[in-house]
Residue, then its C-alpha position, 0 to 999 in steps of 0.5 A: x968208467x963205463x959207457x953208458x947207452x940211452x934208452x933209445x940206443x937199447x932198443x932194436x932198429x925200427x922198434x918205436x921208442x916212448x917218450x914221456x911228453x906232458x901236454x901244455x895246459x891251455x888257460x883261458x884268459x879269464x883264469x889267467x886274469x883272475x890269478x893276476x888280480x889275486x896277485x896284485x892283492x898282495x895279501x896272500x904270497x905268490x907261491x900259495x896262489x902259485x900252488x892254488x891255481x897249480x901255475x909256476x909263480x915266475x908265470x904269475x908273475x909273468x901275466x902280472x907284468x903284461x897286465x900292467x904294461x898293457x893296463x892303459x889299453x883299457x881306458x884309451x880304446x882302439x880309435x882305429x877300430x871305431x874308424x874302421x867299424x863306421x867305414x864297414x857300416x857306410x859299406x854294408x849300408x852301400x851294398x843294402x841300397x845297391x840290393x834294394x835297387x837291384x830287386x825293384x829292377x828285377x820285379x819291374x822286369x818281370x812285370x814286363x815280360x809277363x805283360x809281354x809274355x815271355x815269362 
């Protein structure tokens, strides 16, 4: 049986070997729920929308799985955040009087020191 070298041990030291990398295709959201509510359907198998949208199926049938898992989220809302968004609105509304208050303040300042010329 012979010894057989890969291709990186062919090449003289220091020379930079090539490698066939693919990059991974990024799909957006939108595609992917798309794919998922196609799926779901169950009118057309998985492999043809497989093909269609050039996805693995055991992909689609990945995102399928989530989609359902976390399918409550869409009816429930993220109480959380509503809390979180009315303390950010009470904050913002703080910091807009503290403004306000603090240019009157500096007008009537100025107003004086004109008076008084020394602006």
């Amino acid at each position: 049986m012979k010894n057989q070298k890969s291709e990186s041990a062919k090449q003289p030291a220091g020379t930079p070997v090539s490698h066939n990398k693919r990059t991974r295709r990024k799909i957006d959201d939108a595609l992917k729920t798309k794919v998922v509510l196609e799926a779901l359907k169950d009118t057309v198998p998985l492999a043809v929308i497989a093909s269609r949208y050039e996805v693995h199926p055991n992909q689609i049938a990945q995102w399928r799985k989530q989609f359902l898992g976390n399918a409550q989220m869409a009816f429930s809302g993220d109480k959380n955040a509503e809390q979180e968004l009315e303390i950010i609105r009470s904050e913002r509304d703080e910091y807009a009087r503290k403004v306000g208050e603090l240019t009157m303040d500096v007008e009537f300042l100025k107003k004086n020191l004109r008076k008084l010329g020394l602006l």
